[in-house]
Structures are given as structure tokens and as C-alpha cells.
C-alpha positions as CSV (number, residue, x, y, z in Angstrom):
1,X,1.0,21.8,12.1
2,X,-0.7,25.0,10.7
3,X,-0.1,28.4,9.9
4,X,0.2,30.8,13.4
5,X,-1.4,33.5,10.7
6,X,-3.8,32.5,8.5
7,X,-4.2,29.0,9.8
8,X,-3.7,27.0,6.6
9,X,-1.7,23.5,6.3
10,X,2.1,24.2,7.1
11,X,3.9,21.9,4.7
12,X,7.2,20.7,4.6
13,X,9.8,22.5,1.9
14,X,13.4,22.4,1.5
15,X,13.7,21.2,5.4
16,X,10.8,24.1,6.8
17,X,7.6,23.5,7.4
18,X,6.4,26.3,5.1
19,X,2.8,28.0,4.6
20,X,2.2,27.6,0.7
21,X,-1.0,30.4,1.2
22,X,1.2,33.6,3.1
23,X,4.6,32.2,3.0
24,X,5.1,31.9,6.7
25,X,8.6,29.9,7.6
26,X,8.4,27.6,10.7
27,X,12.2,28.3,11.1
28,X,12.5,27.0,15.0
29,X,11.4,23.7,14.5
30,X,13.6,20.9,14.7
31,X,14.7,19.8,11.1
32,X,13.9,16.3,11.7
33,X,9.9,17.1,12.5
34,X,10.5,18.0,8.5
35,X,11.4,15.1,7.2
36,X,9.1,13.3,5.0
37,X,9.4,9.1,4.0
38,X,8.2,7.6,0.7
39,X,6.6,4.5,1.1
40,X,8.3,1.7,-1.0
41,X,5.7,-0.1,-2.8
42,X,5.7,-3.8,-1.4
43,X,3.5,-6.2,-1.5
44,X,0.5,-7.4,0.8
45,X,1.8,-10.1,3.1
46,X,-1.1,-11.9,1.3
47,X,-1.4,-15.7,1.3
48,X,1.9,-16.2,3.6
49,X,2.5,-18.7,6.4
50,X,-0.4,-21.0,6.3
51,X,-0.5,-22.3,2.5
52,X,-1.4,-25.8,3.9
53,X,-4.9,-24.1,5.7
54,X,-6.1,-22.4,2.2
55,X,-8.4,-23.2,-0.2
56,X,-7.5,-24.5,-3.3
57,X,-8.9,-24.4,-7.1
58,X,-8.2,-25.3,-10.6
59,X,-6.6,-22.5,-12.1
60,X,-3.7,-22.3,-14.6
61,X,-0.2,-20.6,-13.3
62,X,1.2,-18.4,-16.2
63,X,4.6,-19.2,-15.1
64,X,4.6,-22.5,-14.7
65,X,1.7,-24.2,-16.4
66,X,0.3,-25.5,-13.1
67,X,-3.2,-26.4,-12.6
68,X,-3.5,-26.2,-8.7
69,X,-4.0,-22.5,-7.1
70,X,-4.9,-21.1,-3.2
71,X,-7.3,-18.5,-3.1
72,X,-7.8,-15.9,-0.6
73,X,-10.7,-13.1,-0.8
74,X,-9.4,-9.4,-0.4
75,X,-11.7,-6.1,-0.4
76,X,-9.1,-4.4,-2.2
77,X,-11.0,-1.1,-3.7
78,X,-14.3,0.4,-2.1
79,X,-16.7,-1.0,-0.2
80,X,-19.3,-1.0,-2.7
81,X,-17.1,-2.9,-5.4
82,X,-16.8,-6.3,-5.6
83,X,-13.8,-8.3,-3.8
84,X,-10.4,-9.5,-5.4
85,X,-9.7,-12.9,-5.9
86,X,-5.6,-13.4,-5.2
87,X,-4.3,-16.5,-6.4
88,X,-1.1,-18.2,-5.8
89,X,0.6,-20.8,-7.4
90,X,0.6,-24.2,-5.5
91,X,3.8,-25.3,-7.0
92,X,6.3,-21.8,-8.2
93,X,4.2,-19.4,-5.8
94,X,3.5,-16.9,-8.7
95,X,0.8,-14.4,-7.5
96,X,-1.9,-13.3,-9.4
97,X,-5.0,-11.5,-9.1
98,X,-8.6,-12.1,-10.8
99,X,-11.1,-9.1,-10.4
């Protein structure tokens, strides 16, 4: 939503969407249109379900001392970088990643 008068970025404070460049107070709007979530950091659903189906390499779990590992190739940064390898135990399921 934006600013009726100088058309900048209404912003949610203390309940009111509130114009941080003139001030302006969006005082008839619903309180609930206000609200604002954090996102609680959780991991990627990432090498669930079909275990059986993925690859498999030698790689040593720093858990467990396992040498057995699925892999699974994940663009995780910009397009232009390089992919991540996630790893997962075969035998504690301790993930991992390897840049």
C-alpha cells in the first residue's frame, strides 16, 4: 500500500501502516492487514521420500563414521555460481553440504 500523499512505501508500525517519508497514519485499515510473520528458519525438504531412488557416493559421515552418502544437486546461490552438493548420511541421515 502507498502513501495517498507523497506516494512512498506505507510500512507497518506499532499496528499502522505508517509513511516513514511524511508520517502519514493509515488509521482505517483493519489491524490485521498490519500484521507482519517471521519466517522460522527450516530446512529444505531436501533429499526426503525417495532415499532408495538417489545416487549414492563414498563420503565420510561426521556423525557417525559412515562411508556411504546420497547426493542431490541444488542451485542454492546465483545463477552464475556453481551448484551445492547436499549430502546425507545413508545410515544416521546427518546432512551436510559440500560447495
Amino acid at each position: 500500500m502507498f502513501c495517498p500523499k507523497c506516494k512512498s512505501l506505507l510500512l507497518p508500525k506499532d499496528g499502522v501502516l505508517t509513511c516513514s517519508k511524511c508520517g502519514y497514519r493509515n488509521v482505517g485499515e483493519k489491524k490485521e492487514s498490519c500484521v507482519t510473520k517471521k519466517r522460522e528458519k527450516e530446512a529444505p525438504p531436501v533429499l526426503e521420500g525417495n532415499a532408495g531412488m538417489l545416487p549414492t557416493t563414498d563420503a565420510e559421515c561426521s556423525k557417525c563414521g559412515n562411508r556411504k552418502a546420497y547426493w542431490v544437486l541444488r542451485q542454492t546461490r546465483a545463477a552464475d555460481e556453481p551448484e551445492t552438493r547436499i549430502m546425507r548420511c545413508t545410515k544416521c541421515s546427518h546432512s551436510w553440504r559440500e560447495y
